[in-house]
MIKOLLUM-929284 format. One record per residue: x, y, z of N, C-alpha, C in turn; residue in three letters. Coordinates in steps of 0.1 Angstrom, whole numbers, plus 5000, padded with zeros to 4 digits. Layout:
[site [X Y Z] [X Y Z] [X Y Z] 'ALA'] ...
***
This chain:
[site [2619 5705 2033] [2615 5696 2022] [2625 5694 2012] 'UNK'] [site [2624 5678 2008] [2639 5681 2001] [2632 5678 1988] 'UNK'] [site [2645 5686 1975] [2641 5686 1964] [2648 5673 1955] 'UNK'] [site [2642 5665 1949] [2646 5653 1948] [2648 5655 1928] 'UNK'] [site [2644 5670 1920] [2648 5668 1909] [2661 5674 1905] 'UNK'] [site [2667 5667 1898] [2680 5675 1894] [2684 5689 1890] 'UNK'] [site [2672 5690 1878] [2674 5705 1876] [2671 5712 1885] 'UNK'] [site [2655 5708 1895] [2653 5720 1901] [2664 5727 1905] 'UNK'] [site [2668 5716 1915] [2683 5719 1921] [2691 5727 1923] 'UNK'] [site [2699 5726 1905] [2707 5735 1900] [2700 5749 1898] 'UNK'] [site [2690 5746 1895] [2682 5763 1890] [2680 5773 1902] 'UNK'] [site [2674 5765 1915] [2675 5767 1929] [2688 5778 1935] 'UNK'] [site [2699 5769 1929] [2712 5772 1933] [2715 5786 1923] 'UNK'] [site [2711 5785 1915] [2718 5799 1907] [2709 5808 1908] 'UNK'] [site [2694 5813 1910] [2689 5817 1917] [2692 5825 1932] 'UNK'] [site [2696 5815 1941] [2700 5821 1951] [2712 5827 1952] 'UNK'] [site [2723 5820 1943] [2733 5832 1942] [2739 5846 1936] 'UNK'] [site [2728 5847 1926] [2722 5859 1917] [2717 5868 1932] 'UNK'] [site [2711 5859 1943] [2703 5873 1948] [2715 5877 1959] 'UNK'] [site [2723 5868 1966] [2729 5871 1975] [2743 5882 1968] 'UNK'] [site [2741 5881 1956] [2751 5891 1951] [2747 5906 1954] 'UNK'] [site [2738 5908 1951] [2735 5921 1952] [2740 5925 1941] 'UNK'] [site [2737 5946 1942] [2731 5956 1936] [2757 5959 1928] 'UNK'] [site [2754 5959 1914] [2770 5958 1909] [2769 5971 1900] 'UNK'] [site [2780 5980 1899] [2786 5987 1889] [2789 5977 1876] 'UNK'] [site [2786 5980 1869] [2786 5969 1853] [2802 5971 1846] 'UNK'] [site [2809 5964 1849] [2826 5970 1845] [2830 5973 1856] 'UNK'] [site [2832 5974 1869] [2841 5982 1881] [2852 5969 1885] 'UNK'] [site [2855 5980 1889] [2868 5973 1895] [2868 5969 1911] 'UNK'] [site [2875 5957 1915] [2871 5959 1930] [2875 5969 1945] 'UNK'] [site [2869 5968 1948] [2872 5981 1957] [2866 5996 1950] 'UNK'] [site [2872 6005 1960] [2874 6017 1955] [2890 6024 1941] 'UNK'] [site [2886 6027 1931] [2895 6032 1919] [2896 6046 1915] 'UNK'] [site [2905 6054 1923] [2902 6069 1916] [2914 6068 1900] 'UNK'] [site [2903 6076 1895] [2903 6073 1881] [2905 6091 1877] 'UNK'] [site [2915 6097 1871] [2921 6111 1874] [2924 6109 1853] 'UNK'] [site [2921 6119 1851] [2923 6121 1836] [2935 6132 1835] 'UNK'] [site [2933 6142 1843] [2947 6158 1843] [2946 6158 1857] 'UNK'] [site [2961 6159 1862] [2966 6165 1873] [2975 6178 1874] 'UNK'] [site [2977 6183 1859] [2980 6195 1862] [2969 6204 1852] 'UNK'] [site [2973 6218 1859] [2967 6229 1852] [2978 6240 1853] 'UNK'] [site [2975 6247 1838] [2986 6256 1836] [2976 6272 1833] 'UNK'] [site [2976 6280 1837] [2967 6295 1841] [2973 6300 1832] 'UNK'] [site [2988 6299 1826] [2995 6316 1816] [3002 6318 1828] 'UNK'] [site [2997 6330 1820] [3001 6347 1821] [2987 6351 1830] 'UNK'] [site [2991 6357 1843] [2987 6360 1852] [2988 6376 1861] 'UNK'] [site [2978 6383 1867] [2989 6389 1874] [2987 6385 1886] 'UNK'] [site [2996 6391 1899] [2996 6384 1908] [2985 6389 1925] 'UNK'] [site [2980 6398 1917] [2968 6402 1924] [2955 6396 1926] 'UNK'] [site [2955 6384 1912] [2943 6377 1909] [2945 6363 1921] 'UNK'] [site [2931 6360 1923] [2928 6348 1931] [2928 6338 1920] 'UNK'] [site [2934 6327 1919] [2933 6319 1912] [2930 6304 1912] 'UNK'] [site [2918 6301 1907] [2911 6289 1911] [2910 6279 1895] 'UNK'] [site [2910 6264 1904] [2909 6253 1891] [2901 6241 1898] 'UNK'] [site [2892 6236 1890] [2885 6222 1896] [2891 6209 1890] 'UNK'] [site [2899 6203 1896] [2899 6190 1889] [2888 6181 1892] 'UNK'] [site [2884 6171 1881] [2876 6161 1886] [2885 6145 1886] 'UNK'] [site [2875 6145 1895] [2879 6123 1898] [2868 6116 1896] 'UNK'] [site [2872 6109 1892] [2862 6092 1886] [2863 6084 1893] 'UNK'] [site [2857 6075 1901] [2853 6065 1908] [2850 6053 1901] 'UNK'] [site [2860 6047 1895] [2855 6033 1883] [2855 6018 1895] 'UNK'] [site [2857 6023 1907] [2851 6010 1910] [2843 6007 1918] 'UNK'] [site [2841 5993 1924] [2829 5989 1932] [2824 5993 1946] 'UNK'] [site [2833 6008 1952] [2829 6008 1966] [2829 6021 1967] 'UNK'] [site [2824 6028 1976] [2827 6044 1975] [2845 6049 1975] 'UNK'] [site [2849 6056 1972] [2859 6063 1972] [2864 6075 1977] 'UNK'] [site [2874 6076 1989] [2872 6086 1996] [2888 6095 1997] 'UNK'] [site [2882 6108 1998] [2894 6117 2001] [2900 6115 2015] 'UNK'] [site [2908 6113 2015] [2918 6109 2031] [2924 6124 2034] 'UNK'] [site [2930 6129 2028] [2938 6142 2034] [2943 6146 2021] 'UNK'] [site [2944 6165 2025] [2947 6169 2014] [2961 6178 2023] 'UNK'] [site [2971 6175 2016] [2984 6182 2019] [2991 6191 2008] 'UNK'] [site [2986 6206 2004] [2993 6214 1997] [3006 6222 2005] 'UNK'] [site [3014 6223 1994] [3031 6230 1996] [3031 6239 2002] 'UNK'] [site [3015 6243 1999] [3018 6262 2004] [3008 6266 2010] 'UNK'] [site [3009 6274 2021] [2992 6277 2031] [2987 6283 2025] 'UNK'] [site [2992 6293 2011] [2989 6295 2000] [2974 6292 1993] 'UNK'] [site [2976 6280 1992] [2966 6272 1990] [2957 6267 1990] 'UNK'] [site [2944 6269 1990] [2930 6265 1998] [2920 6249 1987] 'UNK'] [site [2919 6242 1997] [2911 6234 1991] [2896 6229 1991] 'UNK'] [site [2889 6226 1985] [2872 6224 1985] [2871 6214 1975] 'UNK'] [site [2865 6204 1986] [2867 6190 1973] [2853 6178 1978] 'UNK'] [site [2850 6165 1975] [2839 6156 1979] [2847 6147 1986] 'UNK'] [site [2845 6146 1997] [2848 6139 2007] [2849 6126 1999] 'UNK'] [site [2837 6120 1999] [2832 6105 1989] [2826 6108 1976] 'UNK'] [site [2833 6097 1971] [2827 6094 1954] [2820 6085 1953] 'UNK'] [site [2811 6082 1950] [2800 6067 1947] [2809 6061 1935] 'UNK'] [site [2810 6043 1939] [2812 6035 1925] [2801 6041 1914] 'UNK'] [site [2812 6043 1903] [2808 6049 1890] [2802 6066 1890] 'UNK'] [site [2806 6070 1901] [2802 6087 1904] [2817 6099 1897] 'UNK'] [site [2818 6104 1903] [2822 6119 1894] [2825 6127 1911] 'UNK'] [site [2838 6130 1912] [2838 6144 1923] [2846 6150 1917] 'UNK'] [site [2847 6164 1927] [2855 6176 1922] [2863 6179 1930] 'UNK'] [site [2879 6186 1925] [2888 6187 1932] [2890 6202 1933] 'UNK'] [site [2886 6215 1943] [2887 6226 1938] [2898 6229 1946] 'UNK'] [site [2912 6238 1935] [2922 6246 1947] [2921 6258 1940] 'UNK'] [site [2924 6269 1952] [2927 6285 1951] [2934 6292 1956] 'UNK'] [site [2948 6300 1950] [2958 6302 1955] [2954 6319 1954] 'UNK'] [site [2955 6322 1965] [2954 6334 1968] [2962 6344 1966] 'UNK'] [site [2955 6356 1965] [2960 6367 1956] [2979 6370 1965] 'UNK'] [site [2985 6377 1956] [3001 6380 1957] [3010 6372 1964] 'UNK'] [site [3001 6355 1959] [3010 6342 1962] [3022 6339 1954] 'UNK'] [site [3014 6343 1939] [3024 6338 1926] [3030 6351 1922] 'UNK'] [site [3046 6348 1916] [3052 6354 1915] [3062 6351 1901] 'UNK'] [site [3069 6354 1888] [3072 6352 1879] [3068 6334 1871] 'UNK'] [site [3079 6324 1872] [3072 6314 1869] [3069 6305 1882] 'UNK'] [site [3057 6305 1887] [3056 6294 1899] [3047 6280 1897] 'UNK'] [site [3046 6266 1906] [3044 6256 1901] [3038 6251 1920] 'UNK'] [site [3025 6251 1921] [3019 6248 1939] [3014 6233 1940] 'UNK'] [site [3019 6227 1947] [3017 6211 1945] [3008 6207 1957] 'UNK'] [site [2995 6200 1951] [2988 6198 1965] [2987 6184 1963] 'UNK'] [site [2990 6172 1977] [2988 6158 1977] [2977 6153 1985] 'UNK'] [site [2974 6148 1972] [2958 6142 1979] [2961 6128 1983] 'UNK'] [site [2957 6126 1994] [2956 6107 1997] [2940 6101 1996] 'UNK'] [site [2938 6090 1990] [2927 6078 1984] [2925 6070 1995] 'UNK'] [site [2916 6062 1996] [2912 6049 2001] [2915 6037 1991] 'UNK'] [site [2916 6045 1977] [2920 6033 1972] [2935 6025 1968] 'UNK'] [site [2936 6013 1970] [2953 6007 1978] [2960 6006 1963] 'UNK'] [site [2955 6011 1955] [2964 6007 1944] [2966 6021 1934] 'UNK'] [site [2961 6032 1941] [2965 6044 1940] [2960 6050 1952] 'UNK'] [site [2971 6054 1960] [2969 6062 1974] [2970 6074 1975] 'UNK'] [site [2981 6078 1965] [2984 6095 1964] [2987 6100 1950] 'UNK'] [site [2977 6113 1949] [2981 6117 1937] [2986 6130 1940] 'UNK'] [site [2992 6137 1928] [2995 6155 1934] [2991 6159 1922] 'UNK'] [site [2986 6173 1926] [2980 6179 1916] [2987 6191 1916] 'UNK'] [site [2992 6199 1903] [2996 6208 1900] [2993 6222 1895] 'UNK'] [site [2993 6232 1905] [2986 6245 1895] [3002 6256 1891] 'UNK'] [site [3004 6257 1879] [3014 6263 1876] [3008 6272 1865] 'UNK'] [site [3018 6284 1865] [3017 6300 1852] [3030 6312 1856] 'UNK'] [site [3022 6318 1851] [3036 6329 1848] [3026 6339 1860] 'UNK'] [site [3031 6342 1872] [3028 6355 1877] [3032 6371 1874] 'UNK'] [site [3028 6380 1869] [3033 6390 1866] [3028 6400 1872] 'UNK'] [site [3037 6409 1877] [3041 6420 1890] [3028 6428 1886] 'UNK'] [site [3019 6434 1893] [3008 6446 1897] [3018 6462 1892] 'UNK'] [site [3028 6462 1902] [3041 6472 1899] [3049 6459 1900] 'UNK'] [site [3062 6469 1891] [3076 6459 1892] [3082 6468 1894] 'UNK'] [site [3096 6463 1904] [3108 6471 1905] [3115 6464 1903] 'UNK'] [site [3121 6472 1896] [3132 6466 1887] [3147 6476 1885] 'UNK'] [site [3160 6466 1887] [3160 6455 1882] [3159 6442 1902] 'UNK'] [site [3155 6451 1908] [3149 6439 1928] [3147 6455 1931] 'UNK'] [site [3138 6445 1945] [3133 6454 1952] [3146 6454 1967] 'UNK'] [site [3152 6450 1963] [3168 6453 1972] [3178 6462 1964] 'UNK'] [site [3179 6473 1971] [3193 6483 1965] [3203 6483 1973] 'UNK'] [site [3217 6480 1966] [3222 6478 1974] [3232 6490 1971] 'UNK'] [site [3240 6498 1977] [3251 6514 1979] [3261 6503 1982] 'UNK'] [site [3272 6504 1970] [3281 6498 1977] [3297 6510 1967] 'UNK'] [site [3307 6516 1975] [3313 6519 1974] [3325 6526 1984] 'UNK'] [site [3335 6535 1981] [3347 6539 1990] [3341 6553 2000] 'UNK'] [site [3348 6554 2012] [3342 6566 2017] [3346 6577 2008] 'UNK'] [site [3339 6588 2010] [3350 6604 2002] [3340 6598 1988] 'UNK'] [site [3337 6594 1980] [3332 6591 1971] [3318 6592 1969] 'UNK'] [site [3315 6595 1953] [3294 6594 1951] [3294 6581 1950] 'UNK'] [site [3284 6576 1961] [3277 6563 1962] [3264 6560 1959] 'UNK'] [site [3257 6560 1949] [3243 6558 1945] [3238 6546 1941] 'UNK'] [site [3224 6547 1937] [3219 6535 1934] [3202 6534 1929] 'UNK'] [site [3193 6532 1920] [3189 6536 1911] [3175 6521 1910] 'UNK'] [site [3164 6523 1912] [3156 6513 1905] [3146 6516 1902] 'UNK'] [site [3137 6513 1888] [3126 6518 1879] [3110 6508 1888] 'UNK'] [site [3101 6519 1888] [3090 6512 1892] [3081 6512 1882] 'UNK'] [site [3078 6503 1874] [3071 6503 1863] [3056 6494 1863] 'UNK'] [site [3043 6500 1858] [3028 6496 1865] [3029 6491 1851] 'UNK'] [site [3020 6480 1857] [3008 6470 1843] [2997 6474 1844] 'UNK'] [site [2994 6483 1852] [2979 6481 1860] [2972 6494 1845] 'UNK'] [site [2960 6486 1842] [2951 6497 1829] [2951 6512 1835] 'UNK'] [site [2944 6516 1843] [2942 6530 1854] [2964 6537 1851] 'UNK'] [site [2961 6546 1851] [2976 6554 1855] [2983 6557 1868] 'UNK'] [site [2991 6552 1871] [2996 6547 1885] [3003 6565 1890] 'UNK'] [site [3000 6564 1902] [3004 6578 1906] [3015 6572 1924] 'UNK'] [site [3027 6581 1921] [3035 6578 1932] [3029 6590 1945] 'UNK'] [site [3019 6584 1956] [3016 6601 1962] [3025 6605 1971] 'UNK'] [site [3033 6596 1976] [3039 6602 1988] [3055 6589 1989] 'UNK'] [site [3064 6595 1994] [3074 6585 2001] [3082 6586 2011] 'UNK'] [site [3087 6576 2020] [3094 6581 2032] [3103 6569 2037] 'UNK'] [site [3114 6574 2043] [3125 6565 2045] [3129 6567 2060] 'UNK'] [site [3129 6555 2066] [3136 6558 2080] [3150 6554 2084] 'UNK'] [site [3160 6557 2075] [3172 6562 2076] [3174 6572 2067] 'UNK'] [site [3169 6583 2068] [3169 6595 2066] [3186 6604 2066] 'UNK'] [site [3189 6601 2077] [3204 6604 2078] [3212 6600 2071] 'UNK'] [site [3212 6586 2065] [3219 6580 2062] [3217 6582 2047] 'UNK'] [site [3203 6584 2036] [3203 6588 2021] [3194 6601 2019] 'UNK'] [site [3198 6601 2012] [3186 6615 2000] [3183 6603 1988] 'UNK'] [site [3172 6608 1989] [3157 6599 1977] [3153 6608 1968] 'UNK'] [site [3153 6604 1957] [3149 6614 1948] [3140 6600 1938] 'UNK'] [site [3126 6609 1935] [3121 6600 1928] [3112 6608 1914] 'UNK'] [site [3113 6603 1903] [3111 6609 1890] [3103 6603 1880] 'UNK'] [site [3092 6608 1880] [3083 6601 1867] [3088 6605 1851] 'UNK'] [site [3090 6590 1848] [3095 6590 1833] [3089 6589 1826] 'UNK'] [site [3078 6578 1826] [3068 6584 1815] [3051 6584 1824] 'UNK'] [site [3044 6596 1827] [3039 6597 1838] [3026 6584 1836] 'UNK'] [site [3021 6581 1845] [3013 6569 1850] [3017 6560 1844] 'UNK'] [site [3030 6557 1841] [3036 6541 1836] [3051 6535 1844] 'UNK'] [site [3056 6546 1846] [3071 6547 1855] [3074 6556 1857] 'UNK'] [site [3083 6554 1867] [3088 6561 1875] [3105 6558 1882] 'UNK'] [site [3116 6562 1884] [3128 6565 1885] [3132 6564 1900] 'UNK'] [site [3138 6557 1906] [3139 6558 1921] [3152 6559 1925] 'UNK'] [site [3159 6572 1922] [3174 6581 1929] [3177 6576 1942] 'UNK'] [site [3189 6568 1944] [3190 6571 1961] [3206 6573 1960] 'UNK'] [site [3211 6582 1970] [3227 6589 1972] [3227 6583 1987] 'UNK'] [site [3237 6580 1987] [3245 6578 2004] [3251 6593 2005] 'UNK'] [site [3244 6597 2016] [3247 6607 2023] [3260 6608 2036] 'UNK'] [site [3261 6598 2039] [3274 6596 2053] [3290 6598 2043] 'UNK'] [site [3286 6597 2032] [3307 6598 2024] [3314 6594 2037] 'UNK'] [site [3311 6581 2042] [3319 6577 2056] [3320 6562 2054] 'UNK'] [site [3330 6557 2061] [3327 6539 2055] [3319 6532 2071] 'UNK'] [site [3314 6525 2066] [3307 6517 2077] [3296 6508 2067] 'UNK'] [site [3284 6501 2075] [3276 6491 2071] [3260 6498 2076] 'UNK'] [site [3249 6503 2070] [3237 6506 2072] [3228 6500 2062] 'UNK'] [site [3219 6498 2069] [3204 6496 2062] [3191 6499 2068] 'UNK'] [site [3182 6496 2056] [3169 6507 2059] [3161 6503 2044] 'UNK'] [site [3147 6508 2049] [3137 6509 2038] [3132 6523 2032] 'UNK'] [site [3129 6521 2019] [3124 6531 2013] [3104 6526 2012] 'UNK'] [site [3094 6535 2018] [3083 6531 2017] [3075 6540 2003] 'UNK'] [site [3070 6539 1996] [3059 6546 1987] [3048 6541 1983] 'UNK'] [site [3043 6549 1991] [3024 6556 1988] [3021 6552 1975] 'UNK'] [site [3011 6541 1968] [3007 6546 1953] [2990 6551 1955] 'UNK'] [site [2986 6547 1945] [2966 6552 1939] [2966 6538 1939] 'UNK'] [site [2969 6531 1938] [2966 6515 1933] [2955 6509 1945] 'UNK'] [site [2947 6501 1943] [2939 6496 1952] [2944 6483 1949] 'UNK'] [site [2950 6479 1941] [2958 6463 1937] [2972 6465 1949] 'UNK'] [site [2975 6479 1946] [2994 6477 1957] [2989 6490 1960] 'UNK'] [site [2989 6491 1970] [2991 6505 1973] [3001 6509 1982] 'UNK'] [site [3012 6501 1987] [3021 6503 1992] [3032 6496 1988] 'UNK'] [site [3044 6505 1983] [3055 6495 1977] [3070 6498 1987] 'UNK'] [site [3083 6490 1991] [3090 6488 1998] [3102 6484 1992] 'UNK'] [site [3111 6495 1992] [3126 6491 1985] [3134 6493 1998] 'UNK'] [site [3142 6477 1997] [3149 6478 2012] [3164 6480 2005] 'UNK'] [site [3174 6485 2017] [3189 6493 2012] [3197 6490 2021] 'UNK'] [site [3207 6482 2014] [3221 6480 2025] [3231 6485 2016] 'UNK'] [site [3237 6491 2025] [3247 6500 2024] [3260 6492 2026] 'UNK'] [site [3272 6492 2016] [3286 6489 2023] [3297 6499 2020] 'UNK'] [site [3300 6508 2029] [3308 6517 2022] [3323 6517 2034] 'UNK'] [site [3332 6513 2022] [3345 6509 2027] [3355 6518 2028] 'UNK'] 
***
């Protein structure tokens, strides 16, 4: 039937394009928009036994769902738990957690996330802090014996605990036994401890080997000073 008034017409017309629009986000943008306020996180001071977890969130400011494509972190280190899809005008969450005796003095774990949306595809997110040692040896956990045959060849490193409880050294053992004498000395007891090592061969040549020690710690309970020898 045709409509023969003018207005109806027009009214007809804007009517039906109101409906064929459909259901709109009020302000969106077209497509999918991940919309990211912080991409890094900074922890401190840490120690390096702790599991350490952060959620970022994303915003979805535009008109289509928004989706996680792939998540690529630096380090297998790394674990992530996040929303697949964001609804236009919704809210997801980005969770990463770097697992315990990952971080070590100042470290910085970069995980890249890829979008569906074409005008931001990839972001990286940052979890960075200061790791601090359970025990430290110090000044490495590498000693190195370096001197002339006929001569004292020693070499010396402090194991010092953070840990609240009183750190106890129970046992230690070296399998180049022939090759040093180990002498180990608590300096101030349950806080440090003194780790003596002599080259026993007074002969020149090249050896190496580990020192292993037993602690109480349920955080470390096993520590490892490795030893190259160069004696000329």
């Amino acid at each position: 039937m045709a409509i023969k008034n003018p207005k109806a017409l027009v009214f007809m017309t804007i009517i039906l394009a109101w409906v064929g629009a459909g259901p709109a986000v009020s302000g969106a943008q077209p497509g999918p928009r991940a919309d990211i306020a912080a991409t890094v996180h900074d922890f401190g001071e840490v120690y390096e036994h702790q599991e350490l977890s952060h959620t970022f969130l994303i915003k979805n400011s535009g008109s289509a769902a928004l989706r996680i494509l792939n998540i690529d972190p630096d380090c297998a280190c790394t674990a992530a738990d996040y929303d697949r899809s964001i609804p236009p005008g919704g809210q997801g969450k980005l969770k990463l957690t770097i697992a315990p005796y990952s971080v070590l003095r100042h470290f910085t774990k970069e995980t890249k996330v890829s979008f569906n949306d074409p005008r931001h595809p990839v972001a990286v997110f940052k979890l960075k802090g200061y790791g601090k040692p359970v025990i430290d040896i110090q000044p490495s956990h590498v000693m190195r014996l370096r001197g002339k045959a006929g001569q004292e060849v020693t070499g010396q490193a402090r194991l010092v605990s953070y840990l609240a409880a009183p750190l106890e050294i129970t046992s230690f053992r070296t399998d180049i036994p022939g090759n040093i004498e180990v002498n180990l000395q608590a300096e101030h007891p349950g806080k440090s401890y003194l780790l003596r090592v002599r080259d026993k061969t007074r002969a020149p040549g090249n050896y190496k080997g580990t020192i292993e020690l037993a602690t109480n710690s349920r955080e470390k309970p096993r520590l490892v000073v490795r030893v190259f020898a160069e004696i000329e």
